[in-house]
ZAVEXFI-630753 format. One record per atom (N, C-alpha, C, O): x, y, z; residue number from 0; atom name. Coordinates in steps of 0.02 Angstrom, whole numbers, plus 50000, padded with zeros to 5 digits. Atoms other than C-alpha are relative to their C-alpha. Layout:
<sites>
      xx      yy      zz   num   atomo
       X       Y       Z   NUM      CA
...
</sites>
This chain:
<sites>
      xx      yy      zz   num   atomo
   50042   49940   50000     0       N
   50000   50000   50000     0      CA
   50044   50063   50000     0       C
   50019   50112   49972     0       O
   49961   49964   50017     1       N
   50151   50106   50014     1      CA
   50018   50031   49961     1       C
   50024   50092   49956     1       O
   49972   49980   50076     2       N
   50214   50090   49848     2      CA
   49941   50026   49964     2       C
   49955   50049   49909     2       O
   50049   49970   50046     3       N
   50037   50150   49785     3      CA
   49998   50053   50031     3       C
   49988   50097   49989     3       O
   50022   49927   49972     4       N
   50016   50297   49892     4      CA
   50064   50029   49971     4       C
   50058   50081   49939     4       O
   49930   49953   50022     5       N
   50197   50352   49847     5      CA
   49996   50016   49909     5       C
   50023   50057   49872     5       O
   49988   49985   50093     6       N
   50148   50315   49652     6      CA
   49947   50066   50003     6       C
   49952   50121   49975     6       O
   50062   49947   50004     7       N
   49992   50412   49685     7      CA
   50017   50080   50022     7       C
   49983   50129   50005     7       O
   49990   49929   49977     8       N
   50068   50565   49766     8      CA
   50052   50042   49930     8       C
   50064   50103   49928     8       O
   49960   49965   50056     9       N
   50179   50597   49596     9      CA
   49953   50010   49940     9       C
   49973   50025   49884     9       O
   50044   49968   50049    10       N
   50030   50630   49501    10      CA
   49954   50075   50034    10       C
   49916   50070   50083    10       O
   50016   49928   50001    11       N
   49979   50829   49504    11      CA
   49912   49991   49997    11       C
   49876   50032   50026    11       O
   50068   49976   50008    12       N
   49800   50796   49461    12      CA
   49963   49947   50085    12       C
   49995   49914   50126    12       O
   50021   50041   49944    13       N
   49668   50715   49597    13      CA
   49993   49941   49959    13       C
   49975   49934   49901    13       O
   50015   50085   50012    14       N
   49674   50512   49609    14      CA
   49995   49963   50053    14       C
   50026   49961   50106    14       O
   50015   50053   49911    15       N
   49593   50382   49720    15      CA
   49979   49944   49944    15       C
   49965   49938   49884    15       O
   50009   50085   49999    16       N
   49570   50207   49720    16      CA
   49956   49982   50040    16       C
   49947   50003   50097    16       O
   50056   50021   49947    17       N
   49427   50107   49769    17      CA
   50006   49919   49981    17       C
   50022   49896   49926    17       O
   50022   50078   50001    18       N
   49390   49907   49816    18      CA
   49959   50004   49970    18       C
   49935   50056   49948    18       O
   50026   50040   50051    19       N
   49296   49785   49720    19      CA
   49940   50028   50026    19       C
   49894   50016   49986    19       O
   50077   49987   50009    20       N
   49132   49868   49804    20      CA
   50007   50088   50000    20       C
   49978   50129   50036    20       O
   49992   49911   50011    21       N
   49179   50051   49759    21      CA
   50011   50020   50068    21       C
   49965   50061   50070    21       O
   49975   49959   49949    22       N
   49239   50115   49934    22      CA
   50068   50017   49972    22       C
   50105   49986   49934    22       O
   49933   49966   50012    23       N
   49383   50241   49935    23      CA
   50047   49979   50043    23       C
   50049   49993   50102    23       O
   49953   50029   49940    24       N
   49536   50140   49995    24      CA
   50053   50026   50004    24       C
   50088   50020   50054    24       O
   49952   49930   49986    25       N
   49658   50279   49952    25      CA
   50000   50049   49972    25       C
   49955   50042   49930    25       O
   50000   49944   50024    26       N
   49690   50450   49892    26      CA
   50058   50039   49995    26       C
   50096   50048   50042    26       O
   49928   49944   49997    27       N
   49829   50568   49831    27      CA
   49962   50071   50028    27       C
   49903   50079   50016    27       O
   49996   49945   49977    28       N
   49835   50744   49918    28      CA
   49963   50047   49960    28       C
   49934   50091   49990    28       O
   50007   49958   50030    29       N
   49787   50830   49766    29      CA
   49917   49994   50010    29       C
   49879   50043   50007    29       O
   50085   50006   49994    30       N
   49596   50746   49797    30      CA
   49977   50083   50055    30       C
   49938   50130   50047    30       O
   50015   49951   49964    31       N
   49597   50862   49932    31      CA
   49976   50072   50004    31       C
   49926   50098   50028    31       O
   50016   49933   50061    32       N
   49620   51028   49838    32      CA
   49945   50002   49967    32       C
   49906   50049   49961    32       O
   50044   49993   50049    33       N
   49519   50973   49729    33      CA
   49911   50007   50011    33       C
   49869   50035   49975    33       O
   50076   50025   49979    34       N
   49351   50926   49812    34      CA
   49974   50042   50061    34       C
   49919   50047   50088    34       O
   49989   49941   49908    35       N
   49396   51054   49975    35      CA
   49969   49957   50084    35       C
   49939   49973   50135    35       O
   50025   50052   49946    36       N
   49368   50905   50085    36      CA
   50050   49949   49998    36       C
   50084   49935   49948    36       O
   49938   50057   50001    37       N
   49484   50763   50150    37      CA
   49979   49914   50010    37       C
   49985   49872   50054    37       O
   50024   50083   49986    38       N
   49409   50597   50099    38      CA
   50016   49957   50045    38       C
   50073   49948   50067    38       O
   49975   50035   49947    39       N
   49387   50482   50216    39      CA
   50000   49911   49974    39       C
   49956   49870   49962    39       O
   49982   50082   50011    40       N
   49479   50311   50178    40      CA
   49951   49955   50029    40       C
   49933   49960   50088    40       O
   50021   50059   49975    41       N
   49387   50166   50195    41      CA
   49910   50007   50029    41       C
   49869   49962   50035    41       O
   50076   49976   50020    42       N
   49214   50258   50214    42      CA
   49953   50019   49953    42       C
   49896   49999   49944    42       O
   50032   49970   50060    43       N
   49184   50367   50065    43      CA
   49983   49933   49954    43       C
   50013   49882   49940    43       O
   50019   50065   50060    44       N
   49085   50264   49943    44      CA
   49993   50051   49922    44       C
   49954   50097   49909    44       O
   50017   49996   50082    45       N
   49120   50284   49740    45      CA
   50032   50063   49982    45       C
   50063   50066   49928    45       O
   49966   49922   50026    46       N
   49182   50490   49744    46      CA
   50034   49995   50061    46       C
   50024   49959   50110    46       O
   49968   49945   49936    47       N
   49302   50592   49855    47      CA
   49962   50084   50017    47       C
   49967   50120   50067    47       O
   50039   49949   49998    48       N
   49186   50738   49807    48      CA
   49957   50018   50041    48       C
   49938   49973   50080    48       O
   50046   50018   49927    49       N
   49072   50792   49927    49      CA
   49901   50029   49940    49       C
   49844   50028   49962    49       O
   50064   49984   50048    50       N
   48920   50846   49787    50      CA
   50020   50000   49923    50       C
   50059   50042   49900    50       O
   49992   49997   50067    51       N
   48916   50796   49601    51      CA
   49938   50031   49949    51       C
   49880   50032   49969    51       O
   50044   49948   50045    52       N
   48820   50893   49467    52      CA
   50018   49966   49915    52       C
   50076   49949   49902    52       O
   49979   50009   50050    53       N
   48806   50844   49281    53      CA
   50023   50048   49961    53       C
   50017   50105   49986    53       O
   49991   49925   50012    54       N
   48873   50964   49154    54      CA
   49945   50034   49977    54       C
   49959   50092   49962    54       O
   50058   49965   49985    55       N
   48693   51017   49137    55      CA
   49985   50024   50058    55       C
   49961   50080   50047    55       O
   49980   49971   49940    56       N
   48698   51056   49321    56      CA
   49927   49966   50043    56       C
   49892   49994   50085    56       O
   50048   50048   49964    57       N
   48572   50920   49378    57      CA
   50035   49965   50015    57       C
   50081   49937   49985    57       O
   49950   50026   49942    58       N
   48624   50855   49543    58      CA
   49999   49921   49981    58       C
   49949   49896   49955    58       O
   49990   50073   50009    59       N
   48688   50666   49530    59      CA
   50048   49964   50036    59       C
   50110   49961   50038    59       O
   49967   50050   49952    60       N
   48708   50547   49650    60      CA
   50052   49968   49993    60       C
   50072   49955   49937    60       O
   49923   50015   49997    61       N
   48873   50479   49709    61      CA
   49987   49914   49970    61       C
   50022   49885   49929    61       O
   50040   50073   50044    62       N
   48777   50300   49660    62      CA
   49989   49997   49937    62       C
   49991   49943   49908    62       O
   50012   49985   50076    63       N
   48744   50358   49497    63      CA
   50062   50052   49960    63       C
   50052   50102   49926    63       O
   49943   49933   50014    64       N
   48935   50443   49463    64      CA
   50012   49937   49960    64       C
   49984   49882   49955    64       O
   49997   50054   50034    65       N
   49040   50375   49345    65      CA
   50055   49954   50039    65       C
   50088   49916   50003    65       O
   49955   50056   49975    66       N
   49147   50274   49449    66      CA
   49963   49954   50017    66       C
   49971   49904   49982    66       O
   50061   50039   50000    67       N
   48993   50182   49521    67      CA
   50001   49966   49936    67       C
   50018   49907   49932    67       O
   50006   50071   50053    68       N
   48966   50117   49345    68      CA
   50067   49989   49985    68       C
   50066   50003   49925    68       O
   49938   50026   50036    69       N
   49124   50072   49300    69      CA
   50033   49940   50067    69       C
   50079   49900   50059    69       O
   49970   50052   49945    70       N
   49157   49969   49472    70      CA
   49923   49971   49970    70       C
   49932   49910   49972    70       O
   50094   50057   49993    71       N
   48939   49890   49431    71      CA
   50040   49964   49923    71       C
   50051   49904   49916    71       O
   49984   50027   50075    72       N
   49006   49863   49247    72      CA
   50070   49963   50003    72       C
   50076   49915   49965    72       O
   49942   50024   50018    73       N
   49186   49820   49273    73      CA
   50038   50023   49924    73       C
   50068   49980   49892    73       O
   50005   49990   50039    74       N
   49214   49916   49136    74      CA
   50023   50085   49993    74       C
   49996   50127   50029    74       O
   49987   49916   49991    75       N
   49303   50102   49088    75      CA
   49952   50039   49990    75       C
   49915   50013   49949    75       O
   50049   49951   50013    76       N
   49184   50251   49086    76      CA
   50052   50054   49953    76       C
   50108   50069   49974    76       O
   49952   49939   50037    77       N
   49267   50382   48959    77      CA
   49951   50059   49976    77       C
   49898   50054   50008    77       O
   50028   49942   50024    78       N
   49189   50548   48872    78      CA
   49947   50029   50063    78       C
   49910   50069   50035    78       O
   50042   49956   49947    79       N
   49083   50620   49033    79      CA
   50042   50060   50019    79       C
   50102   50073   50025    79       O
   49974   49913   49960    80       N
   49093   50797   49098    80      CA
   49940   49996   50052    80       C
   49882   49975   50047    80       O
   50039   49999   49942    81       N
   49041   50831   49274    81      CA
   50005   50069   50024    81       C
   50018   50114   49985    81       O
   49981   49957   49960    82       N
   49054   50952   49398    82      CA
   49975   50001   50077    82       C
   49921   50005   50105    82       O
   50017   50007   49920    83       N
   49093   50938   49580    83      CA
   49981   50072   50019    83       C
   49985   50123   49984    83       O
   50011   49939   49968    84       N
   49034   51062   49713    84      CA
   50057   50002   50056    84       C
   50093   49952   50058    84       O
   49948   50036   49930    85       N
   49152   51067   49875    85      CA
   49944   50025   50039    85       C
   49891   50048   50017    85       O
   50042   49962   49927    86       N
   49074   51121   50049    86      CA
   50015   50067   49979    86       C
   49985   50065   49926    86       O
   50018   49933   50002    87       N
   49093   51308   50029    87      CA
   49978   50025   49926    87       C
   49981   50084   49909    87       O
   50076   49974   50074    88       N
   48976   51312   49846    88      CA
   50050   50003   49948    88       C
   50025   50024   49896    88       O
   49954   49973   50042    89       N
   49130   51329   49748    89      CA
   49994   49945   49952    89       C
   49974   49894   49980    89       O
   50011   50042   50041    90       N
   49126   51225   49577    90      CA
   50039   50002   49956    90       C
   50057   50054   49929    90       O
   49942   50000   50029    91       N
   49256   51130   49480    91      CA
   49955   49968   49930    91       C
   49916   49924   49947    91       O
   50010   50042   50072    92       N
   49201   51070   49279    92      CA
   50074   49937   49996    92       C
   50133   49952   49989    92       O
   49945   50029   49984    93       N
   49298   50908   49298    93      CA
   50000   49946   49937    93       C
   49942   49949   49916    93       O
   50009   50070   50021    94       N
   49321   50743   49178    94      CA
   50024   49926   50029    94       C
   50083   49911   50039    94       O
   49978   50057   49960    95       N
   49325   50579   49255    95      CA
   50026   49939   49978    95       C
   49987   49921   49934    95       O
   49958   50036   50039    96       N
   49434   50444   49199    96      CA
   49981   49909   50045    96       C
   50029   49872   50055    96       O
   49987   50050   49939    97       N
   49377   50285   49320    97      CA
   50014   49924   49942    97       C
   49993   49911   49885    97       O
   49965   50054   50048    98       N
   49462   50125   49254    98      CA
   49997   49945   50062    98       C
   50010   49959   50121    98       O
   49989   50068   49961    99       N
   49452   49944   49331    99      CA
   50050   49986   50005    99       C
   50085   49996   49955    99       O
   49944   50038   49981   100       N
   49587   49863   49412   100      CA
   49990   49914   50000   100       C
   49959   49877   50038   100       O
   50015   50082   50016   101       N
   49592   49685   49351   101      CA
   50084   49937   50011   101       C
   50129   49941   49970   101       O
   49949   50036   50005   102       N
   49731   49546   49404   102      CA
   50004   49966   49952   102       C
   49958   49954   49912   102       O
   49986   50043   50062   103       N
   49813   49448   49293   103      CA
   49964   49941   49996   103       C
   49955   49913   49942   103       O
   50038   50084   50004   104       N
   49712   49277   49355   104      CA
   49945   50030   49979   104       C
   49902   49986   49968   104       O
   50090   49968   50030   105       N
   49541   49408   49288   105      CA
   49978   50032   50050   105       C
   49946   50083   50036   105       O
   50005   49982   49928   106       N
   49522   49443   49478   106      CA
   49972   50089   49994   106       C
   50016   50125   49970   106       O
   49986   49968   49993   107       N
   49434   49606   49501   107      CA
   49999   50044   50064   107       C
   49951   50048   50103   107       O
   49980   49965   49941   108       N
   49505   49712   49629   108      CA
   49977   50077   50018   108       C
   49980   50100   50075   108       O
   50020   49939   49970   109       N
   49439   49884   49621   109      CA
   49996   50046   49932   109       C
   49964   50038   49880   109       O
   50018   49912   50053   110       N
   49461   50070   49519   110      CA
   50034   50041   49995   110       C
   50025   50087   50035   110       O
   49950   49926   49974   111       N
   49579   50190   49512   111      CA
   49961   50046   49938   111       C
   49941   50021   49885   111       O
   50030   49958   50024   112       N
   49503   50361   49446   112      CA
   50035   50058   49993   112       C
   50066   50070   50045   112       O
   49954   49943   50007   113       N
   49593   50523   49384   113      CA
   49939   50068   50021   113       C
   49880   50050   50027   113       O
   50043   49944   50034   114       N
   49496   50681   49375   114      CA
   50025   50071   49980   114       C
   50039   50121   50014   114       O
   49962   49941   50025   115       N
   49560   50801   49274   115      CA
   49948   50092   50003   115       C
   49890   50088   49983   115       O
   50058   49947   50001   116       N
   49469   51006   49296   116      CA
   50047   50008   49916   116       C
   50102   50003   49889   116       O
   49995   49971   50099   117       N
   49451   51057   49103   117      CA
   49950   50065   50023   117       C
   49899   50058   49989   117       O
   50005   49936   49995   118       N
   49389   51237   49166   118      CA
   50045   50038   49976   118       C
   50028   50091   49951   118       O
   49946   49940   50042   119       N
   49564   51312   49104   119      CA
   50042   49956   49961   119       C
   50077   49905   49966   119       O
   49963   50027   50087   120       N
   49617   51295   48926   120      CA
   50065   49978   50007   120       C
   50090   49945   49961   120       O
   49916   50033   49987   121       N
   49796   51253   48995   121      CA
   50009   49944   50021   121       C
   50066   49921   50023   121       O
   49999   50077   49996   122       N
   49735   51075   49047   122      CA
   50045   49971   49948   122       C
   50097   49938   49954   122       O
   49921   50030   50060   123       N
   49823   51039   48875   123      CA
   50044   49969   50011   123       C
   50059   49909   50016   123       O
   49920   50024   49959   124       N
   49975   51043   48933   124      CA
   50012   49948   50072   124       C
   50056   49909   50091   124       O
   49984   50056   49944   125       N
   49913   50968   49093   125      CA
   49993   49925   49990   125       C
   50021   49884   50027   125       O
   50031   50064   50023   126       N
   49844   50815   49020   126      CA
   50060   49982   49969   126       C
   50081   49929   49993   126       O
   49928   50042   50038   127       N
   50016   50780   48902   127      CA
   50060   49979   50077   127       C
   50090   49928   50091   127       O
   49960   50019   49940   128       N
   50113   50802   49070   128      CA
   49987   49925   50037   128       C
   50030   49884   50055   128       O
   50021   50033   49949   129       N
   50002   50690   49161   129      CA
   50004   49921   49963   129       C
   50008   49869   49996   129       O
   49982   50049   50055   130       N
   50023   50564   49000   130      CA
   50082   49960   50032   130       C
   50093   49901   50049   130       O
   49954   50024   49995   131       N
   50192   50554   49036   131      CA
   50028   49986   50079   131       C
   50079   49953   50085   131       O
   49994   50016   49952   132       N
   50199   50546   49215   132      CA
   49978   49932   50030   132       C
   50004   49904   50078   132       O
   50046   50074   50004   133       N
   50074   50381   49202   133      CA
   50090   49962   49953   133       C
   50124   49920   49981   133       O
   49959   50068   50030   134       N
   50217   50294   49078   134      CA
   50062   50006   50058   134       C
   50091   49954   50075   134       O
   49930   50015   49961   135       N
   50364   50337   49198   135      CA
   49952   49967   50060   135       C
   49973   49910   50072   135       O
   50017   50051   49953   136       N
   50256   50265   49336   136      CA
   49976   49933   49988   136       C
   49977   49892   50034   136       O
   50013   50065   50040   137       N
   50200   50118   49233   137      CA
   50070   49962   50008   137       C
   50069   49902   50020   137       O
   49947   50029   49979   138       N
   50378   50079   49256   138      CA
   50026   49986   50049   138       C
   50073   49946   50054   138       O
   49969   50000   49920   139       N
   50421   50083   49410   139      CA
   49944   49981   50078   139       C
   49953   49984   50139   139       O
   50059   50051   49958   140       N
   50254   49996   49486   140      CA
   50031   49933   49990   140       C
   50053   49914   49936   140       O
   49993   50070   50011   141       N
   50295   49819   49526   141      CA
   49943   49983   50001   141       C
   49949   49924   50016   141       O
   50055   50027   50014   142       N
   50117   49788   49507   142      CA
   49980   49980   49938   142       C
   49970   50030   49903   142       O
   49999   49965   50108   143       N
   50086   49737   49298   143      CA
   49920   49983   50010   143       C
   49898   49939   49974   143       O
   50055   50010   50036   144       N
   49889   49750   49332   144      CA
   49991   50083   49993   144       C
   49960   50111   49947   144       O
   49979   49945   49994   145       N
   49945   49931   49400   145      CA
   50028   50046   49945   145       C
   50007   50101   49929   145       O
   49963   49975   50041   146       N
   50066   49963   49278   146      CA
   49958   50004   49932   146       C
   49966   50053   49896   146       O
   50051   50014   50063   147       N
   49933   49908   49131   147      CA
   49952   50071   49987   147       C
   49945   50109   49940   147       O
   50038   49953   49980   148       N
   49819   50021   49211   148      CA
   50019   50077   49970   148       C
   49985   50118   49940   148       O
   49976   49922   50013   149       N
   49932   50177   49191   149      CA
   50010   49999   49959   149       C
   50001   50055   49935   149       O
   49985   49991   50085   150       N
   49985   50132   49008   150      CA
   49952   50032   49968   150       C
   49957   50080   49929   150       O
   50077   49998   50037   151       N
   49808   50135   48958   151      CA
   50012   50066   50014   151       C
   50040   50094   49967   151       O
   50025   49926   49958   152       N
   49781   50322   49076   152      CA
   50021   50036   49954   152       C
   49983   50074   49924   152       O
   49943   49975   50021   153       N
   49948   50375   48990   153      CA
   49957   50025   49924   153       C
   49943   50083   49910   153       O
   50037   49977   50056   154       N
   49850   50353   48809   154      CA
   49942   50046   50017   154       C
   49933   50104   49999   154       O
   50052   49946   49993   155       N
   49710   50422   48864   155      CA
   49987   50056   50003   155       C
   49934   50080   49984   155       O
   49999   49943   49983   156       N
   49755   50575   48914   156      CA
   50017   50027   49961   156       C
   50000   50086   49958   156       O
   49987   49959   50043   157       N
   49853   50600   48751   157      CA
   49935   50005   49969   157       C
   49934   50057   49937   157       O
   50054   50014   50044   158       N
   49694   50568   48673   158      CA
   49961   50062   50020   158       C
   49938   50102   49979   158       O
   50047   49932   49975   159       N
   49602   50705   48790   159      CA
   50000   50070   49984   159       C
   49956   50112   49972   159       O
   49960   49941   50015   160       N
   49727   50834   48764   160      CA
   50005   50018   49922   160       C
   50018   50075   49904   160       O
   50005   49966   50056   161       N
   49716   50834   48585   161      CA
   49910   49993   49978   161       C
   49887   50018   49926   161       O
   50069   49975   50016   162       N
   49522   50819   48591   162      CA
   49978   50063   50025   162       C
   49941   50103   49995   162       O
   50023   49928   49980   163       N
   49509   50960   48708   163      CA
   50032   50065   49961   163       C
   50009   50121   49969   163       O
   49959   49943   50025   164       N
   49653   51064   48589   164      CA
   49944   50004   49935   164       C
   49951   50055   49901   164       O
   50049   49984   50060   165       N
   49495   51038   48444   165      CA
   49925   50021   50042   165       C
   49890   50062   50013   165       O
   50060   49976   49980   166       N
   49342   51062   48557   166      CA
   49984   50052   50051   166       C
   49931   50074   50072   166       O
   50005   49953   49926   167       N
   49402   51177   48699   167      CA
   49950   50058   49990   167       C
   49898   50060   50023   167       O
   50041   49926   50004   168       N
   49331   51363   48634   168      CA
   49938   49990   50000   168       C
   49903   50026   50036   168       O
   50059   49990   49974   169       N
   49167   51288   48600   169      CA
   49938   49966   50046   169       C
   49879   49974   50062   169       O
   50039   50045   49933   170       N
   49133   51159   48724   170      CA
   49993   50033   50078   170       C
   49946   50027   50117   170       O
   49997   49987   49924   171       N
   49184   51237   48887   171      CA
   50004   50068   50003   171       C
   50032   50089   50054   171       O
   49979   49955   49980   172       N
   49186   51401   48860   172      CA
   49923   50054   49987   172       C
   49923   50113   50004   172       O
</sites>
């Protein structure tokens, strides 16, 4: 559990991990920032957020987020836009990345979830960063359902970063 909290604290954006029944079994620092609340391990069920909103701005349950389906499905959730609230009303436009954690015997074990804020057009850059911060930790996980995990993130994010460099001005702005 070490070696994941230490992988998890070298990623800049918020990331948590949840067991095979969606509870939050850890969190990097940045969740914190992000959500203005300090998840509580081993309680929170499915978000670290403390209120989710769609990007229509109809409220949606932490049961009905997308990490929830993607731990019910076993299965990645990709293209959603959300938006958390924190406790003092303040609101982030976020995208959520939640991905299954699957062992090599098929075994599944849980979720790890990114969430990137795409409120400022300089995500870009954050998303290629965060690309390459997933392959150098892909290496240096002795876990390979872990390491799989972050390869995949790694694409993904290039993938985000050049969808958001074609849809940014008139999607989010």
């Amino acid at each position: 559990m070490e070696r994941l909290t230490a992988a998890l604290e070298q990623v800049n954006a918020p990331v948590y991990v949840t067991d095979s029944e969606g509870v939050v079994i850890n969190f990097n620092s940045a969740c914190i920032g992000f959500s203005g609340r300090t998840p509580a391990a081993g309680k929170d069920l499915w978000c670290v957020t403390w209120k989710l909103y769609t990007a229509e701005g109809k409220f949606l349950p932490h049961d009905q987020c997308p990490m929830a389906s993607a731990v019910r499905s076993r299965s990645p959730i990709r293209g959603v836009l959300a938006i958390a609230e924190r406790p003092d009303g303040t609101r982030v436009k976020f995208m959520p990345f939640p991905t299954p954690i699957i062992a090599v015997s098929g075994e599944f074990l849980g979720a790890i979830n990114m969430l990137l804020d795409v409120s400022d057009p300089r995500q870009m850059a954050e998303l290629r960063s965060q690309a390459q911060r997933c392959r150098r930790l892909a290496l240096s996980v002795g876990d390979s359902a872990t390491s799989a995990t972050l390869s995949t993130l790694a694409l993904e994010y290039d993938a985000m970063a050049e969808a958001l460099a074609g849809e940014l001005p008139g999607r989010f702005h």
